[in-house]
N, C-alpha and C positions, 0 to 999 in steps of 0.2 A: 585284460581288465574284466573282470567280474561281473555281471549287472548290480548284484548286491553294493559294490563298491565303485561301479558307474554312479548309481544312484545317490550314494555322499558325497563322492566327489562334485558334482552339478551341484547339490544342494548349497556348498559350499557358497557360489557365485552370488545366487542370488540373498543369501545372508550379507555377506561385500556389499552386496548393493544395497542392501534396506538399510546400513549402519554409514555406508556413503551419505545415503540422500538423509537418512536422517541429522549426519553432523552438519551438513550441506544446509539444511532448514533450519537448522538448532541454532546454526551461532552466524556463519555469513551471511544468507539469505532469509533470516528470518522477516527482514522488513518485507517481505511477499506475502508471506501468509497473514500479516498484522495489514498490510493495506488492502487486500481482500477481505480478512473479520470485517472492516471499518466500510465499505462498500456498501453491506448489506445489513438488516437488524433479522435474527430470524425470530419469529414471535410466534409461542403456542395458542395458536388460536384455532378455531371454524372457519373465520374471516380470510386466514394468512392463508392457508390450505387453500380454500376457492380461488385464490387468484394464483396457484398453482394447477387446477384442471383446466385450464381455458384453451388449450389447444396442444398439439403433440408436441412431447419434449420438455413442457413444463413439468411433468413428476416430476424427471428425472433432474432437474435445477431445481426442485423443495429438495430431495434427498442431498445435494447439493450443499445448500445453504443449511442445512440440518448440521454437515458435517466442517464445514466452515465455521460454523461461531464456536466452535472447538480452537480454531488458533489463536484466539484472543490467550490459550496457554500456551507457552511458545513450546512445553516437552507433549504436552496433547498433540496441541496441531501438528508438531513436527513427525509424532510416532505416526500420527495419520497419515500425512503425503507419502513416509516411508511404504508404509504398507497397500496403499492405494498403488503406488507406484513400482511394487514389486509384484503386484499379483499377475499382472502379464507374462511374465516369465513363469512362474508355476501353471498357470492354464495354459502355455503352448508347451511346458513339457511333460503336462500330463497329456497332453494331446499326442507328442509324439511317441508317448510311451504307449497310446491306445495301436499306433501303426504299427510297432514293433518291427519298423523298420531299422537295419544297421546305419544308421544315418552320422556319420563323424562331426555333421555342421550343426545338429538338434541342438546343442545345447546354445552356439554360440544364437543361430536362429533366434531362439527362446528368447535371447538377451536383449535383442535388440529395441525392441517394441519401448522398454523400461528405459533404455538409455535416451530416445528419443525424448518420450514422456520427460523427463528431467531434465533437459536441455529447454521442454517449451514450457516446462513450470518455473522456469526460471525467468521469466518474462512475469508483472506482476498482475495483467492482465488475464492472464490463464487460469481462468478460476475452475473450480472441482469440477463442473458438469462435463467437462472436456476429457478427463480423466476417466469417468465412470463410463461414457458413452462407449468409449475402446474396450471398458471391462464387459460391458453388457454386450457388446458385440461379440468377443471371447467368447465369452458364459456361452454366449447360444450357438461358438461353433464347437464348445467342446460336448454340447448336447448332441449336435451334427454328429459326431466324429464317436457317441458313445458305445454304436457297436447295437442299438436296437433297432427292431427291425420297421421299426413305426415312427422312426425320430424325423423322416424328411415329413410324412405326412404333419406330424403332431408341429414343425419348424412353420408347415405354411399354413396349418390353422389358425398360430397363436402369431400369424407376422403381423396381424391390422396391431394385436396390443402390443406388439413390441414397437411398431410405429407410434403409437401415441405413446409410449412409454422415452421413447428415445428422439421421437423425430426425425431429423437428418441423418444421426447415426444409425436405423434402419436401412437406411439406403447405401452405405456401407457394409452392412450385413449383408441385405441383398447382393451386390458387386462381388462379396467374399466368398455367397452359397455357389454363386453361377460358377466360380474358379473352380469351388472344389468339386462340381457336380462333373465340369469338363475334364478335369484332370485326376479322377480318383472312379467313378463313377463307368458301368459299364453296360452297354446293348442300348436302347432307347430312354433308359434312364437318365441316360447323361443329358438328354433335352428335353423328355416331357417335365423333370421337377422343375428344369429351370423354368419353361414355360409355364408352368400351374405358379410361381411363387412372381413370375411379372405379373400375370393377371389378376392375381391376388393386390399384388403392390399396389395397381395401377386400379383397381378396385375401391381401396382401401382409398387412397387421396380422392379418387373421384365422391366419393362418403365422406369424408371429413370437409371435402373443399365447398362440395354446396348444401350437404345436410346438419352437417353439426357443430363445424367449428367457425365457417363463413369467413374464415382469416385470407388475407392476402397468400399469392402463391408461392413466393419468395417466403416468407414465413412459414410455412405449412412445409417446404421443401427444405431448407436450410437451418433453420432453428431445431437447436443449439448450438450448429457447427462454429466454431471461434469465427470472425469475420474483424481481425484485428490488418490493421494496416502497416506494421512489422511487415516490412519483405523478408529479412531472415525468420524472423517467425512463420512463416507462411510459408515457406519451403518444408520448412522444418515438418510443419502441418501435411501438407502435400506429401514428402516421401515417408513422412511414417502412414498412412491411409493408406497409399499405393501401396507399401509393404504388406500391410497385415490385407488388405484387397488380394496381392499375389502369394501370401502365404504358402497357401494349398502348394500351388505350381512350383514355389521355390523350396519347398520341403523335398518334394517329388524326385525334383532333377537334380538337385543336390545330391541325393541320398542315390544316385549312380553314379558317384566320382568316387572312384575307387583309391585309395592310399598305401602306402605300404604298411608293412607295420610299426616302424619307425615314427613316420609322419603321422600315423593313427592314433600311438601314444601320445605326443606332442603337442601338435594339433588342437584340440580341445583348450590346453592350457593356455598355448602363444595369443588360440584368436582373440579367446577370450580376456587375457592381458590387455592383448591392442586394442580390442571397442572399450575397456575399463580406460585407457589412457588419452584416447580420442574424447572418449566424454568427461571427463576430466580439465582439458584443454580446453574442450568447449565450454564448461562450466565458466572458466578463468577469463574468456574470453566473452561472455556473456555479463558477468557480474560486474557490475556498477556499482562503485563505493561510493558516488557523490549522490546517487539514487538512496543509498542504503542510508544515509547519512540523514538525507532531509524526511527520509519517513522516519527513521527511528528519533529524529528530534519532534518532527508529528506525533508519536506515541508520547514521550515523553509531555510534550503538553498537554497532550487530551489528559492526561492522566495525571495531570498537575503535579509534574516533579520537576519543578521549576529549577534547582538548585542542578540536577542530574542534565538537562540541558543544555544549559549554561558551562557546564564544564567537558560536554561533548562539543560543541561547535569551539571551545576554547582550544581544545588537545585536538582536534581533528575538524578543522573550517573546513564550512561546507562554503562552493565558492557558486552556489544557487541560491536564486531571488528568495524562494520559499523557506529553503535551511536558512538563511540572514535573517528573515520575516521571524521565525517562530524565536530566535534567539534572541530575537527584540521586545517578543511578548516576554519571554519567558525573564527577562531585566526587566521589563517595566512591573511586573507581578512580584516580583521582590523590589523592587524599589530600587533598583541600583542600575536605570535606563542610562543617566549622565553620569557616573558615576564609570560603568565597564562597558562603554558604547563601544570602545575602540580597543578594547582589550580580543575582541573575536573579528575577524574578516568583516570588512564591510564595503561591496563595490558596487551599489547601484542608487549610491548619496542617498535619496531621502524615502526613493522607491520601495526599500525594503520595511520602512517604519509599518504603511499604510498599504494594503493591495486596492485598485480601482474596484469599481462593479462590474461584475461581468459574469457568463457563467463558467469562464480559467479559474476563477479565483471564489465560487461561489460557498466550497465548504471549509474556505480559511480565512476568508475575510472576516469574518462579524468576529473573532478573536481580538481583533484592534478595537473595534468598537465596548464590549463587553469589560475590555481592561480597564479602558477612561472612561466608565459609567453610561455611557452611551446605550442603555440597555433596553429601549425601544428599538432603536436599530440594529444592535445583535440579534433580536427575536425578531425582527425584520430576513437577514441574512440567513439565519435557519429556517423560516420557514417558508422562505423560495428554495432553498436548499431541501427542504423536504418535498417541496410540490413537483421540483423538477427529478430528484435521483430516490425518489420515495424514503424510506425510513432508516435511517442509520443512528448509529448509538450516538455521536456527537450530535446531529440537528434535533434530536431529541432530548438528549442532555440539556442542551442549552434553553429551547424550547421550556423546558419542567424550570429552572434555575431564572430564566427573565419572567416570567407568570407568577413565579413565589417575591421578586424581589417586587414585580409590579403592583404585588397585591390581586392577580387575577387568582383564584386557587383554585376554582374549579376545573379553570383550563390546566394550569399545574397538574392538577389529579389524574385526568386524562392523558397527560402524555405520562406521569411515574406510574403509571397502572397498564400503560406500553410496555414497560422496562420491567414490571415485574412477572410478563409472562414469557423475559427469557433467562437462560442459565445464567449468564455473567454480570450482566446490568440490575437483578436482582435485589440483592443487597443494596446496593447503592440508591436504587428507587424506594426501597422498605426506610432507609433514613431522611429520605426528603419527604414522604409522604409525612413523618412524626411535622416537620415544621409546616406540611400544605393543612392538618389537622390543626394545629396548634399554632396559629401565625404570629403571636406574642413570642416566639421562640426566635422569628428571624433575624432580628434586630441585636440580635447576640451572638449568634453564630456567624463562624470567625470567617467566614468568604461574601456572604451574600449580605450578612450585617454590614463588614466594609464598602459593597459595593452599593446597598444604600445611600450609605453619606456621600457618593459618588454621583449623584443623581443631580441631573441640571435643574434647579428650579425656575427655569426662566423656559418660555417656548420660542420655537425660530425652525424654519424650513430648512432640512436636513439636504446637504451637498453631495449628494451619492455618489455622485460621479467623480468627485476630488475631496472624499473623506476628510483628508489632512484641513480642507477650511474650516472644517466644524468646531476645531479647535480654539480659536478665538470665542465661540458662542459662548462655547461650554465655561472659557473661563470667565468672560464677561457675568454666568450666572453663578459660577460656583469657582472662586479665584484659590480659594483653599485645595483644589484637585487637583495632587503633585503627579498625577499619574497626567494629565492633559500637560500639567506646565512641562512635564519632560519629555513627553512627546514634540511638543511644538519648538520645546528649546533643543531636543534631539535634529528635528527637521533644520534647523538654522545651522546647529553643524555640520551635519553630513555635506550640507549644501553650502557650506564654509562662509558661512555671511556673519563674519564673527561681529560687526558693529552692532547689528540687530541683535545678535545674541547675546553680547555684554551690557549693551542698554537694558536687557530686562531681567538681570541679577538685580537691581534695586528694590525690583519688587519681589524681593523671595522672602525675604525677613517678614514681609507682613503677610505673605502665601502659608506660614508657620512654618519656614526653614531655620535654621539653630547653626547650618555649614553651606556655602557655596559647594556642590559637586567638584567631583574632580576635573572634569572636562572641562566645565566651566571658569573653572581656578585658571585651568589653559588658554583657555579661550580668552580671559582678562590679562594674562602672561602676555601672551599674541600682541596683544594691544596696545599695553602699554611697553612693549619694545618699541613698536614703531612711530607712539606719540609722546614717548616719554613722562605719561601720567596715566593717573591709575583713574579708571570712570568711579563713578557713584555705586557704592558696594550696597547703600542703604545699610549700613550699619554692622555688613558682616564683611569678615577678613578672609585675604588667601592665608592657604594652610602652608606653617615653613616647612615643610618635607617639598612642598612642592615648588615652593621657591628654591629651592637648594637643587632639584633635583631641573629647572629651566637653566639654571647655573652650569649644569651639568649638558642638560642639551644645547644651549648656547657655543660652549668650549666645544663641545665634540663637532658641532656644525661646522664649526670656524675651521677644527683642524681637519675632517674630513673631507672639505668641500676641496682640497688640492689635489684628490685622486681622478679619475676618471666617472664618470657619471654612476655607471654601473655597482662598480668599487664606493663609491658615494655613498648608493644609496644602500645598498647593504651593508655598509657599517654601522649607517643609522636604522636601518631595522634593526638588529642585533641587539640594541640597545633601549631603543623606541618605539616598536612596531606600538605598543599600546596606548601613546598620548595620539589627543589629538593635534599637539605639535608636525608625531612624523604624519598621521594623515592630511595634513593642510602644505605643508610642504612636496608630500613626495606620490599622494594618490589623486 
């Protein structure tokens, strides 16, 4: 083989792998880089920036977050990771091409760095600064390795700024210079750089640690290295560091194992099949679809496509607290809370309606509140949400949206004038500012006008701690708010208290209901089976689809119930999974 045609065939690889990771990020894993966008707000500002230089390792998390609110596109972000995550394999085999050693392992070597990398961005915790930190340690060993004659001096002049520039990841580099100094490096050389680049190291912290940055030393040491609590993760972590740590040495001695020519030609292509098929596996074996599920239903609400929700958690139930929760907002915002309660998974009875207080549940709580007008305490919920995980596109969204329905506009201003110094949130702050200018506007505009007439006119001491009571208050002040009656009449199902719950059908005609819900319809079905009269409709009637269709589950009850439990009860899902007939019977 040729060099000319060594050289395309390698290139090949890592093309494979940029078109891997990118379908990888495109369409399975996307919900990673979408619950990372949501993480952070990155904002052009003077202000944002300063609290970027405060100590080492911070640039290198602005550049970071720079390139993170890029995923809020799922083919941007996703072309990103690709290419973030393929540059490691071109900077080790331009490196090995600087040695012009006959090395048969080079390419799969090369490889390796990138497969790891994509195994721990697949965790949704592993945000960009983790990826760059391994590049920038590259970067500055393919400086090392460039063949001029001044590149060690110029490596330990410029190490204090590659320490504030990367932090932890400097000390990586350091580990990596020492390897290649021992095993590449010849006569006294090989120990006076290593020694001028510790005292330099050991220089450089002792200056940052009591003259300029004054940060703890765990901080000053560690920061930005991921510090997740994943044990697989964290292996992962570990032997890819040790790797590109032992690079040097494992180049070296590799590249004296001699092959025949058979094995020579081969070789190259087999290894590098098997690490392609190992990461692969691992991928398969990493990816969470009920994870994948409850954030892409999080997206879908933050981005109020309520309908598109609703019909994800329907075709593919999420069988988690938070995926139930959001598909509950996402029915009570269309109006159809009693109505398709039981049409999507629901196992944790009333728990899913409402999340507690806490800081589990701090950037999806006030969703519940917000829905049923409760809009003092939504802008409650976001901006502890803000004080604790600082600024993100929803605690800020919400924040601009409860100040406009409040009537606060100045504070509104303030947070859309957040949103319009960055790329995505933009637009969307440029249209709310027209109604924070113009507040005769909001009363017509068809979200915030709604949630206006949502608004308790009455005051009373907010239950933080058990959300779900506040719903009496609310309708004590405003009995008209079908979003609270279905909430509370939701809570009476789930938690199958069907007397409670057909006692307050009475009062739905005068709530301005025109139809008893469907659940509801069930739930007075339930009832009058067992008392042989029908309670007080206050004036409104069961729908006959749905009387025909009890007639139906009745008989099928009656004939089903002679199988064995099992066989039972799966005949009646097949047919009923979506009344609350079969969840009162068989959940």
């Amino acid at each position: 083989m040729n060099k000319k045609t060594g050289n395309r065939s390698f290139n090949i690889y890592p093309g494979i792998f940029f078109l891997l990771t990118f379908g990888f990020f495109s369409v399975a894993a996307n919900y990673v880089l979408y619950f990372q966008e949501t993480r952070h707000l990155f904002i052009f500002s003077g202000d944002y920036l300063n609290q970027y230089l405060q100590k080492p390792g911070a640039p290198l998390e602005y550049i970071a977050r720079f390139l993170t609110q890029f995923y809020a596109s799922r083919v941007t972000g996703s072309l990103i990771v690709a290419l973030i995550l393929t540059l490691p394999a071109l900077i080790l085999y331009r490196i090995s091409k600087r040695t012009k050693a006959d090395n048969p392992f080079s390419g799969v070597l090369a490889l390796i760095p990138g497969f790891l990398l994509i195994i721990m961005q697949a965790n949704y915790y592993h945000m960009m600064e983790y990826n760059l930190g391994y590049i920038v340690v590259l970067f500055c060993y393919l400086l090392l390795t460039s063949g001029w004659k001044y590149s060690n001096i110029l490596i330990i002049i410029l190490f204090p700024l590659l320490y504030y520039l990367t932090g932890g990841y400097a000390l990586i580099f350091l580990a990596l210079y020492i390897i290649h100094m021992l095993a590449n490096a010849e006569g006294s050389k090989k120990f006076i750089f290593p020694l001028l680049i510790l005292l330099t190291a050991g220089a450089s912290f002792l200056v940052f640690w009591r003259l300029i940055f004054l940060q703890p030393v765990q901080l000053l040491v560690l920061s930005p290295l991921p510090m997740l609590e994943n044990r697989y993760y964290i292996a992962v972590f570990i032997v890819l560091t040790l790797y590109i740590i032992c690079y040097p040495a494992l180049f070296k001695y590799t590249g004296r194992i001699k092959l025949n020519f058979a094995k020579k030609k081969l070789f190259p292509v087999i290894s590098r099949a098997f690490v392609f098929l190992i990461t692969v596996f691992a991928l398969y074996r990493v990816y969470n679809p009920q994870n994948s599920r409850v954030i892409e239903l999080e997206k879908l609400v933050f981005r109020e496509q309520w309908d598109k929700a609703i019909q994800l958690h329907e075709k593919k139930p999420s069988r988690n607290l938070i995926g139930q929760y959001f598909y509950n907002i996402a029915l009570s915002e269309t109006g159809q809370l009693c109505d398709r309660l039981f049409h999507g998974r629901q196992n944790f009875l009333a728990g899913s309606l409402v999340l507690p207080w806490g800081d589990i549940h701090l950037d999806r709580g006030g969703y519940f509140n917000y829905s049923i007008g409760l809009i003092n305490e939504a802008h409650r919920w976001a901006y502890e949400e803000m004080v604790v995980y600082g600024y993100r596109p929803q605690n800020i969204r919400i924040l601009a949206k409860t100040s406009l329905i409040t009537g606060n506009y100045e504070m509104a201003h303030k947070y859309l004038d957040i949103l319009k110094k960055t790329v995505f949130y933009r637009k969307w702050a440029n249209e709310f500012i027209k109604l924070a200018d113009n507040p005769s506007l909001i009363a017509s505009h068809p979200e915030l006008g709604e949630k206006m007439k949502l608004l308790p006119p009455n005051n009373f001491f907010i239950q933080f701690n058990e959300p779900q009571n506040n719903l009496p208050f609310i309708l004590e002040g405003n009995p008209a708010n079908k979003k609270a009656i279905e909430y509370y009449l939701a809570g009476l199902l789930l938690t199958k208290k069907v007397e409670i719950a057909v006692n307050n059908v009475k009062d739905l005609k005068a709530s301005g209901y025109d139809h008893i819900p469907r659940h509801l319809e069930e739930a007075v079905l339930i009832w009058y089976n067992s008392t042989k009269e029908f309670p007080d409709l206050g004036g409104l009637t069961v729908n006959r689809e749905t009387l025909a269709r009890f007639d139906q589950y009745f008989a099928a009850y009656v004939s089903a119930r002679q199988n064995p439990e099992e066989v039972f009860r799966e005949k009646m899902r097949e047919q009923f999974e979506d009344t609350f007939w079969y969840y009162f019977h068989f959940e």
